[in-house]
RODO-2510 file (C-alpha; in nm, 4 decimals, decimal comma):
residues 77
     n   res          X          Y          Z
     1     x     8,9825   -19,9216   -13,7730
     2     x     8,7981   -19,9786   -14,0902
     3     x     8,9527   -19,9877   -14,4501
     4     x     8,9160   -20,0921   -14,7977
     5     x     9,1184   -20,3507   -14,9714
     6     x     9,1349   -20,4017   -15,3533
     7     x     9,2276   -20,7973   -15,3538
     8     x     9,4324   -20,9032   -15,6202
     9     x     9,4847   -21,2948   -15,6278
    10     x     9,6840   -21,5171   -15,8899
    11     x     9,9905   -21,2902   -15,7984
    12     x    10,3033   -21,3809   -15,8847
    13     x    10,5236   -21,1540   -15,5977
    14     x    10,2770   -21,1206   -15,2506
    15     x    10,2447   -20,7656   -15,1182
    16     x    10,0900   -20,4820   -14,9918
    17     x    10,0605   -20,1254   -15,1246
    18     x     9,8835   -19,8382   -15,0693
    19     x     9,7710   -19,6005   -15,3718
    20     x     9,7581   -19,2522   -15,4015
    21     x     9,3944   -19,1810   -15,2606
    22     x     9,5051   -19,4315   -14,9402
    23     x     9,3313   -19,7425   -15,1043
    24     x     9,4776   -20,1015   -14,9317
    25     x     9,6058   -20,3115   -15,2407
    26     x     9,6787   -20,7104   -15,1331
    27     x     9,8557   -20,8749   -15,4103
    28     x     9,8121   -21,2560   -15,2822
    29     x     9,9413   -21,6019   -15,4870
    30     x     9,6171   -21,7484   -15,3841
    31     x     9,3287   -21,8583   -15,6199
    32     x     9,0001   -21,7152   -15,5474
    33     x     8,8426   -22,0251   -15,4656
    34     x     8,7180   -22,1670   -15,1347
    35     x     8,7845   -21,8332   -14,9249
    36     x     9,1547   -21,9384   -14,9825
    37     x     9,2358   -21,5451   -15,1013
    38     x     9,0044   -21,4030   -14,8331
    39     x     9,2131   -21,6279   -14,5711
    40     x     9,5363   -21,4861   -14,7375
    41     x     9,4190   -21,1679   -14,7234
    42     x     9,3567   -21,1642   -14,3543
    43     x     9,7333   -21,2908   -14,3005
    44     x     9,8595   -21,0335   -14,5644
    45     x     9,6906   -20,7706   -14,3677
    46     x     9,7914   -20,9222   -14,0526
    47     x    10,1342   -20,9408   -14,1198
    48     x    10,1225   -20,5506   -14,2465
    49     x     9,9307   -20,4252   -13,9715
    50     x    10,1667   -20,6182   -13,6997
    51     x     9,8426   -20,7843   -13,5489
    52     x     9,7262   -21,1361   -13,4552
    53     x     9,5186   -21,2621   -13,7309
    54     x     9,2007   -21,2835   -13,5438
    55     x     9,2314   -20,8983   -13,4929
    56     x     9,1839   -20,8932   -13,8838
    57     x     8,7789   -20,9410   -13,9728
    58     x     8,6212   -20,9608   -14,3268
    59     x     8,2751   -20,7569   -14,2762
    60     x     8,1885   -20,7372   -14,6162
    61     x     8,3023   -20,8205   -14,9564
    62     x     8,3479   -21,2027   -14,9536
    63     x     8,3150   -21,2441   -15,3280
    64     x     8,3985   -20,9230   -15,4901
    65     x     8,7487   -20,8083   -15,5263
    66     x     8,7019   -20,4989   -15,2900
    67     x     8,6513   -20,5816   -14,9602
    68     x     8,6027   -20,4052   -14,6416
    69     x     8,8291   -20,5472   -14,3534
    70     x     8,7875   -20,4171   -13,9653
    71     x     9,1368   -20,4308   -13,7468
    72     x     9,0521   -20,4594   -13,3654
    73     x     9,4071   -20,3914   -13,2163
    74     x     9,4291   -20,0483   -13,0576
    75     x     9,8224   -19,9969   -13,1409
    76     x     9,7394   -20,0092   -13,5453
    77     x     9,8981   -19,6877   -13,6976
***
């Protein structure tokens, strides 16, 4: 499953929402420096999804604050 995430780093509370036209929105405490919000990201999702983290994969979007993540589990609803 493919979807698009709206990456918001330098929150203060962590979180994921969804919007009204079923848009991802990762509120992370992270910095976006070093891939240290992507990583956070990836567990945010992770953690939502109730995968592993290595079922999470950034395919595009490594700089930019919308980013397209793939999750590999089969059970994801």
């Amino acid at each position: 499953m493919k979807i698009k995430v709206v990456a918001h780093p330098n929150a203060r509370m962590p979180r994921v929402e969804r919007d009204l036209l079923d848009m991802m929105h990762v509120y992370i405490p992270e910095p976006p420096r070093e891939g240290r919000a992507n990583k956070a990201v990836i567990e945010a999702l992770a953690e939502y999804f109730q995968v592993k983290k290595s079922e999470v994969a950034l395919l595009s979007g490594h700089k930019s604050k919308i980013k397209l993540f793939e999750i590999a589990s089969t059970n994801v609803v």
